[in-house]
N, C-alpha and C positions, 0 to 999 in steps of 0.2 A: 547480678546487677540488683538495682534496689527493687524489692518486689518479689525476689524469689525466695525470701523465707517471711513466712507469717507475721515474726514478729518487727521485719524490715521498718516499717511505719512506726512504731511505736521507739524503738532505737534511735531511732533517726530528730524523732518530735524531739526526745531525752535530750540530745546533744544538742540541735537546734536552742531547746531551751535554757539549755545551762550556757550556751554562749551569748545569748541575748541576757541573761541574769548577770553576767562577769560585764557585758557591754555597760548595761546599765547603773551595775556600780562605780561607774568612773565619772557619775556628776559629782559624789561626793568630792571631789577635787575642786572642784567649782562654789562650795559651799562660799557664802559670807564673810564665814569667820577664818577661810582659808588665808592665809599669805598669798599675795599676787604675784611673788617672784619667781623667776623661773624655775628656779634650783626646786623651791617646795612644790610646783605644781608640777614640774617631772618626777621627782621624787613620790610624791603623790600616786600616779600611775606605778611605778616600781617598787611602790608597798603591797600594792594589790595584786599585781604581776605576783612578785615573790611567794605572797599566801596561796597563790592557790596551789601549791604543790602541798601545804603545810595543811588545807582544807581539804585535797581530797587523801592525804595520810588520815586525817581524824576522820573521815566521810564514809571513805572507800573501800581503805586499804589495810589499816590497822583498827578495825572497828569491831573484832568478832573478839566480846569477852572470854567466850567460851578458850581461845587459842590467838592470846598479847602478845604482842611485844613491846619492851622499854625501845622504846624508839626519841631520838630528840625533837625538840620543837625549834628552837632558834638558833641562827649561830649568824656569823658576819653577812650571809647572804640573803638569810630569813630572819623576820624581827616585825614585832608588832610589843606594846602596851607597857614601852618603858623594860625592855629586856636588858637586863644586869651587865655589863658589861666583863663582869667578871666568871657569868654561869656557863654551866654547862646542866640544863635543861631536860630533863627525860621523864617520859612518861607510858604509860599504857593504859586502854580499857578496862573495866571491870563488871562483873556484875554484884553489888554488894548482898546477896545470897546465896555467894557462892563463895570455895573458900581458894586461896591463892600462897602462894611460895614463892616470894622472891630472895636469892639465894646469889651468894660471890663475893669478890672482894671489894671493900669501900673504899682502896685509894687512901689516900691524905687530902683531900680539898679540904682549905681551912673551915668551912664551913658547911655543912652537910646534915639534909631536911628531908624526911616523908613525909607526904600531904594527901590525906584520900580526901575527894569531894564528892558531895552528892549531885545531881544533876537538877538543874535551877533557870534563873529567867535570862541569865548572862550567855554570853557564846562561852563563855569558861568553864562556864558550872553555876552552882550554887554556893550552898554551906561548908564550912569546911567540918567533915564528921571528926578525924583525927591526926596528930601529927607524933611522930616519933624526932628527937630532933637529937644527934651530935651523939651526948653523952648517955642518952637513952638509951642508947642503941648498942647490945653487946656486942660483939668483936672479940674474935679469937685471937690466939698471938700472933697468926700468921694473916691478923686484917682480915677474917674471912666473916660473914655474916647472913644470918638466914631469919626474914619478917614473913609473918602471916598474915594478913586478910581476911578476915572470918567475920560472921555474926556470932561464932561463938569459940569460947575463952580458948585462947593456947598459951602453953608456958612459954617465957623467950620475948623475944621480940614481937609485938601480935599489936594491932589496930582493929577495933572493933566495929565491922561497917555493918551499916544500916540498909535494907530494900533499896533506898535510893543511893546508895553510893555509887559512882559512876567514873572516877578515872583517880588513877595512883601516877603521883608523881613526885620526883625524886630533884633537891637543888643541891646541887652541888656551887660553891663558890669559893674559888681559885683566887688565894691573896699573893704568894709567890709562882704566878704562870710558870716558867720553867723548871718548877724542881717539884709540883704537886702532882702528884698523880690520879686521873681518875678515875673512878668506878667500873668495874667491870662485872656484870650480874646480870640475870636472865629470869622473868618471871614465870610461873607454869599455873592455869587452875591446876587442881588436883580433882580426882575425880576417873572414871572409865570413861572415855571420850573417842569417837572417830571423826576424825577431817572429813568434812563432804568437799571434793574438786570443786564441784557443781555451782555455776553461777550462772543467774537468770539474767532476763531481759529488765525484770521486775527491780530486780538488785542493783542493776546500773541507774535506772530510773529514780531509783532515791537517792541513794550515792551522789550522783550529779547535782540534782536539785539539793539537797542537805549543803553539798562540799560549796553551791554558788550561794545559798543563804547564810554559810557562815562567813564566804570571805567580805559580803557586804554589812555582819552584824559586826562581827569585832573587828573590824577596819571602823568602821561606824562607832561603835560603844568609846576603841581610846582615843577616836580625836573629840568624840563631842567629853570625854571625862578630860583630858589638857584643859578644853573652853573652858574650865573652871577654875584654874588658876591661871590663864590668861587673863584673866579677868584683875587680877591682882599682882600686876608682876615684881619682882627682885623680896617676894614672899615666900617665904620656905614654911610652907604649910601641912600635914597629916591629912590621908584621907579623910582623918575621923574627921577633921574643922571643916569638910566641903561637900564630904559623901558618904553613904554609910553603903559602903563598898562589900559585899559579900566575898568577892575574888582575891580580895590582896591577902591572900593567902600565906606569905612570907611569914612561916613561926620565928618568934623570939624577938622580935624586932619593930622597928618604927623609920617607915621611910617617910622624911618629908621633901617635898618635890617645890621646885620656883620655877616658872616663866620667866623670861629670860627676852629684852630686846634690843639689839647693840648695832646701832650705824656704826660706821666704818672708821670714823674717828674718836670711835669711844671706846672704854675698858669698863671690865666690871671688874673689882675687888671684893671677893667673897670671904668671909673670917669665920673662925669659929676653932674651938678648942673639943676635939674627938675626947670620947670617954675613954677613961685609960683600961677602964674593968670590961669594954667591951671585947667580947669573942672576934668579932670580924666587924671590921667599917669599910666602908667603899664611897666614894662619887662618883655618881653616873651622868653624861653629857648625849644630848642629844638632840635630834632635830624639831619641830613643829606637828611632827606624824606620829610622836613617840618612839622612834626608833633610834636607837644609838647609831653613833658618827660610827664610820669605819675602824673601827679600833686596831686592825691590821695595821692602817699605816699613819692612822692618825693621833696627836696625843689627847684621846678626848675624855681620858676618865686617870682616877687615881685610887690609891686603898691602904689599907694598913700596913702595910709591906713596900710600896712604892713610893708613899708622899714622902715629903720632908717637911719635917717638921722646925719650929722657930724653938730658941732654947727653952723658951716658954711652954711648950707644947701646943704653940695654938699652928692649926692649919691655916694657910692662907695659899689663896689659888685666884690665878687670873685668867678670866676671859679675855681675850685680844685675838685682832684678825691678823695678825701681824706678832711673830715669835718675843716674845719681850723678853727672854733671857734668863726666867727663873724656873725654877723646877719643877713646881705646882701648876704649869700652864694647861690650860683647857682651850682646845684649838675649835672655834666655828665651825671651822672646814666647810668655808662658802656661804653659810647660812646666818640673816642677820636675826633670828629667833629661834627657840627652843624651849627646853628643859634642864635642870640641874639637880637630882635625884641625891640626897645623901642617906646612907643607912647607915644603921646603931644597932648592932645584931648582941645579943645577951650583955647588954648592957644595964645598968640602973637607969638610969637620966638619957635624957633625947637630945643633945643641946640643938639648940636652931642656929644657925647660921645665918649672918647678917650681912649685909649686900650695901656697895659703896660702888658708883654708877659714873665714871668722871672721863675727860676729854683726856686721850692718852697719853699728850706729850706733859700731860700730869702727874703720870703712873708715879715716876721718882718716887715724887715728894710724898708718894701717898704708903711707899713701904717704909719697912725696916730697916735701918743705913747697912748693918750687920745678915740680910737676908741672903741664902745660900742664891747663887748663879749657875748656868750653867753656860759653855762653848758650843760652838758647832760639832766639835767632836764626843761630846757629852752628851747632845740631843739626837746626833747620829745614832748612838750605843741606846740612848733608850726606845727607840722607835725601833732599832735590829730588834733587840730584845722583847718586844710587844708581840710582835710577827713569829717569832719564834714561840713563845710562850703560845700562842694562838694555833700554831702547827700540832705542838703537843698535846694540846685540851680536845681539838676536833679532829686530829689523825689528819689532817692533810697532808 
């Protein structure tokens, strides 16, 4: 019973307080500049719920650089800060004075980036020290590839980290979900090293406290970083024009992001002409919390591989709460606010995308006569197809 071990009290205080720290984060839902809807204010609470499995992985559980693991961050069920609708996320600790091997096959994901960070004033990190990205990265004929971690030189694949370096992570992004494969590798420090079992009372005690102050900072850090292109909506803006963001860590590339707000009998028409020289492009759609629509079963994003395009080559995609029939559709899914994320990944040019805001039973007049349609049975096969692709990327 409580009391007959010494450290009973102290355990007890730990858990006590990390449940009042998780309680407490859920005024953020109440904010000002929240949405008063339901959907976002439930939502709301089931962003925070979700983290905290993903706060005490970085907190708890995967926290000893000494003995990492790549372990993921997001997927349909976990999501915070505008997560990619396309990735597959993975990451591990480090200590950057120490040296590291990670080691296995890179898969096909059309897109594919290491990114070591140093530890900073963000819940993500800081600086980013270095990045190996795509072509950089050798590869044997059989896909097989092996990076170092080091403060000092190695031939091969090697990132050169600094005392404050502090977590390795790996993006992978999936342009044809069902025929990409991805990554499978394992990181080691190197080094003579023994496991200690041994965990204290001391160690949960941080743990706890650590895993409830992050699920309150970076639940906190992406809605108050939205507030700032809510501020300016059907604007497709760059971090660089609003924030000078240390974490958008994404190499090669230029995400520009638009708020987004559509009553029920309106559409948005979004346009813009993708760079042809670019590596990988994506559109990402998503709620007020930063968190992507359901991608499982909803149509809320598009990319290089899946949009259709006009003979022109320009993209054109509609918001609508209500299926309108084309192919580039971007579904609410319940929500009359959000986000509309587009990336330009090794491209030259960013182009911005431009935003046409009009009452629906307008939509017609406002496309292409010649613009591609889809059936019911057309938008059936593409939403099987999402699910499945989504099966593949996360093993479910």
């Amino acid at each position: 019973m409580l009391g007959d071990n010494q450290e009973d009290a102290r355990l007890k205080a730990s858990w006590d307080d990390f449940c009042d720290q998780l309680k407490s984060a859920g005024d953020m839902v109440f904010r000002d500049t929240t949405p008063k809807h339901s959907i976002d204010r439930a939502k709301g609470f089931r962003m925070l719920a979700r983290n905290v499995s993903l706060a005490l992985q970085f907190c708890l559980e995967n926290n000893d650089p000494d003995f990492p693991e790549l372990l993921h961050y997001f997927d349909p069920l976990r999501k915070q800060g505008g997560d990619n609708t396309d990735a597959l996320y993975v990451g591990a600790p480090i200590n950057g004075q120490h040296t590291y091997r990670i080691s296995g096959s890179r898969g096909d994901a059309r897109f594919f980036a290491v990114t070591v960070l140093e530890d900073g004033d963000t819940p993500w990190g800081g600086a980013v020290v270095g990045n190996l990205i795509d072509s950089d990265i050798e590869v044997d004929e059989q896909g097989n590839f092996e990076i170092i971690l080091s403060p000092d030189e190695h031939p091969g694949n090697w990132i050169k980290t600094t005392p404050g370096s502090w977590r390795v992570t790996f993006r992978q992004f999936f342009a044809d979900w069902e025929n990409e494969q991805p990554m499978i590798a394992r990181i080691d420090r190197l080094g003579e090293l023994a496991h200690n079992p041994d965990f204290s009372p001391a160690q949960l005690e941080q743990g706890l406290a650590d895993s409830a102050a992050w699920v309150r900072s970076s639940t906190t850090y992406w809605a108050d970083m939205l507030n700032k292109w809510k501020l300016q909506p059907n604007q497709f803006l760059s971090y660089r024009q609003l924030d000078d963001n240390p974490i958008d860590a994404t190499p090669g590339g230029e995400p520009l992001i638009c708020y987004w707000q559509l009553p029920k009998d309106e559409v948005l028409i979004v346009r813009v002409t993708p760079p042809t020289d670019a590596d990988y492009w994506a559109v990402e759609f998503g709620n007020c919390w930063w968190e992507t629509m359901d991608y499982r079963y909803r149509l809320c994003s598009t990319n290089c591989h899946h949009a259709s395009l006009e003979e022109n080559g320009e993209l054109i995609l509609v918001v609508a709460h209500q299926d309108p029939g084309v192919a580039n559709w971007l579904d609410p899914s319940a929500h009359v606010e959000g986000y509309i994320t587009t990336r330009w990944l090794g491209s030259s040019h960013y182009p911005v995308p431009q935003c046409q805001q009009i009452k629906k039973d307008q939509l017609d007049a406002y496309l292409p006569a010649g613009m591609a349609r889809v059936n019911a049975e057309q938008r059936a096969e593409q939403l099987a197809a999402r699910r499945r692709g989504v099966i593949k990327r996360f093993g479910y």
